[in-house]
N, C-alpha and C positions, 0 to 999 in steps of 0.2 A: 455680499459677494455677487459678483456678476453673474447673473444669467447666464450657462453655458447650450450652445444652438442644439438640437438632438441631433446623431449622427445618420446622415443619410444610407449610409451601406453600410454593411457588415463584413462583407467577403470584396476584395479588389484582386484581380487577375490579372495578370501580365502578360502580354506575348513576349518573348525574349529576345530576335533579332530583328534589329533594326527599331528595339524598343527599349530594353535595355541594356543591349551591347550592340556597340557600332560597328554590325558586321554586314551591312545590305553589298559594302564594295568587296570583300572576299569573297562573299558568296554568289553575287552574280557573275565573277570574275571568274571563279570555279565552273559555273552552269554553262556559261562562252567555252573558255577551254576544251571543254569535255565534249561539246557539240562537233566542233572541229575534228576531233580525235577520230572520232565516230562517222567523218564524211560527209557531217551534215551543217549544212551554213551556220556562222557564227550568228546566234540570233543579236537584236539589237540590246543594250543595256536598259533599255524599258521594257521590252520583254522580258529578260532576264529578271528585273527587279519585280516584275509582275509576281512571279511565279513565289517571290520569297513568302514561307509561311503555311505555303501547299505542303502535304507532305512529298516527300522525297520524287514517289513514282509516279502520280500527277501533276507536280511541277516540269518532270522531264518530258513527260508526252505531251506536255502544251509545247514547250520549245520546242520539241523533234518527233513529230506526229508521225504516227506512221511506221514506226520501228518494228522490226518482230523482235520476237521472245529474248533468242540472244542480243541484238543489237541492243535492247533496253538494260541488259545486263553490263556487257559494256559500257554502256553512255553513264551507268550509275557507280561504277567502279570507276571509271575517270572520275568523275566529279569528287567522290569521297578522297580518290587522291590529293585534288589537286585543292579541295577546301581543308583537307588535315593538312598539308603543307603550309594553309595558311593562318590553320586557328590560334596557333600561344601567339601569334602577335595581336586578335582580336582582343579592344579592351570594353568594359565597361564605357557608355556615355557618361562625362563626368558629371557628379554628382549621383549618379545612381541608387549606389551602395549606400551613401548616406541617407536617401530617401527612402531606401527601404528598412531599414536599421527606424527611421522617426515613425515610419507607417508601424510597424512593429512594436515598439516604446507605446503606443498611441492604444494599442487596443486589437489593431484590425486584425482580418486573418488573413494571409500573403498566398496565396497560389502563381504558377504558371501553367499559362496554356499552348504549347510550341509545336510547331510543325519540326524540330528537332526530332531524332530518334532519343531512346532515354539512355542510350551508351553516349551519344554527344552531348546532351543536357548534365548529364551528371558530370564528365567531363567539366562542364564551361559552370556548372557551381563550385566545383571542388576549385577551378582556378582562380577564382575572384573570390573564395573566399567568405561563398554565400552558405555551405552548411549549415543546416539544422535555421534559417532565415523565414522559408518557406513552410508554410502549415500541409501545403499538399502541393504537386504538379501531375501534369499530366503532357503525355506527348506522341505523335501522328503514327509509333508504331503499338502505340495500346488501346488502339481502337481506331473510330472513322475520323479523318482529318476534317482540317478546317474544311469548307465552312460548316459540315454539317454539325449540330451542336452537341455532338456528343462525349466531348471532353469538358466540355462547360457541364454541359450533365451533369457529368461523373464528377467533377469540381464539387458542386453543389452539393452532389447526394453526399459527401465523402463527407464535407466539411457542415453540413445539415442548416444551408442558408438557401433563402428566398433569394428565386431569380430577381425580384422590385429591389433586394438588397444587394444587389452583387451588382459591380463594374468591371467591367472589360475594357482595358487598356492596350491598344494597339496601333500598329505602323503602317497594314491594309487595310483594303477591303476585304481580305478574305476575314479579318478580328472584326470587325463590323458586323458582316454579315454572321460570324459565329453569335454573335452578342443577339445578336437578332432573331436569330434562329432559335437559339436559347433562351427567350424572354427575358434577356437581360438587360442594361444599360450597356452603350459603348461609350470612350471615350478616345482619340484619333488625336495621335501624335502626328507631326508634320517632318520627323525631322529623319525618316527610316525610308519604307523603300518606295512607296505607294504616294504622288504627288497631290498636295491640297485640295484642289478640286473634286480629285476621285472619293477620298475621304468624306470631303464633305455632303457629299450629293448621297452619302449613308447616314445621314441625320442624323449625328454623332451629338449626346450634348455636347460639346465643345470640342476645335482643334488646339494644341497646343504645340509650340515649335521648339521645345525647346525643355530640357528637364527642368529650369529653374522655371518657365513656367508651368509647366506639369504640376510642380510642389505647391504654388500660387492660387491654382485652381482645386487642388486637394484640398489645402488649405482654406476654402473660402465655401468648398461644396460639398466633402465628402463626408 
């Protein structure tokens, strides 16, 4: 029998938009929207996609600096309007589902780590169908958001894996910098909201563009 290679990690975490559901265009589409509403210039779609993965009330104050109390109130009740209007059309990148179904078959243990709320997150697993997939997640209203690593933390202690064994899969810099923060590995998708270069220059082992190469590099590294 063949030599089988030792498994690099133990624990693999996912950021969930713009990593494993293709939602960076709803939601920045939602963050424009809302900014308007609110009297305040439409930021650009690079701003907007910047901010994806932030939680909720640090994403808004980067686009619309400056707001008082109520104005932030407003600017985040737009937004939630106008991204619930557009989330049951948000799918799954394909191939996703099946990748995590083989990571799962394989051994590993599945986390998410999302700048989602956990009323939206549970949300967007119950509709794709991901129940009970996940060994654990975590999300930016139960505790401090990206980048600071404290849902990666709470990941680890939950699931009782070394940060040298855990991987952080993500679509910014702010999953980079969580990773990093966290003493963990990243690894940088190309294909969500945060453009290659920015990615890259967070010394990610690897960017990938794509989920069939995601599976390629799991395959060959994890």
């Amino acid at each position: 029998m063949a030599d089988v290679a030792p498994r690099r990690f133990r624990l693999i975490v996912f950021d969930w938009d713009g990593t494993l559901a293709d939602s960076t265009a709803p939601i920045a589409a939602a963050i424009r929207a809302a900014c308007v509403e609110v009297g305040r210039p439409m930021p650009s779609e690079a701003d907007a996609r910047y901010v994806i993965g932030l939680g909720l009330a640090d994403a808004l104050s980067h686009v619309a600096p400056g707001l008082s109390p109520d104005e932030q109130r407003r600017l985040a009740a737009h937004y939630r309007r106008h991204y619930l209007d557009r989330e049951p059309t948000i799918p799954l990148f394909d191939g996703a589902a099946q990748l995590l179904s083989d990571l799962d078959d394989a051994g590993f243990l599945l986390a998410v780590a999302t700048g989602k709320t956990r009323a939206g997150l549970d949300r967007a697993i119950a509709k794709n169908g991901l129940a009970g997939r996940f060994h654990a997640t975590r999300c930016a209203d139960e505790g401090l958001p990206k980048p600071h690593p404290d849902m990666l933390l709470a990941l680890m202690d939950r699931l009782a894996a070394d940060p040298r064994d855990t991987l952080m899969i993500g679509d910014t810099t702010h999953d980079l910098d969580l990773a990093r923060n966290a003493g963990a590995h990243g690894l940088a998708v190309a294909y969500g909201a945060h453009p290659p270069e920015g990615l890259a220059a967070r010394g990610p082992l690897a960017t990938v563009h794509s989920i069939a190469e995601l599976r390629s590099w799991l395959a060959a590294n994890a």
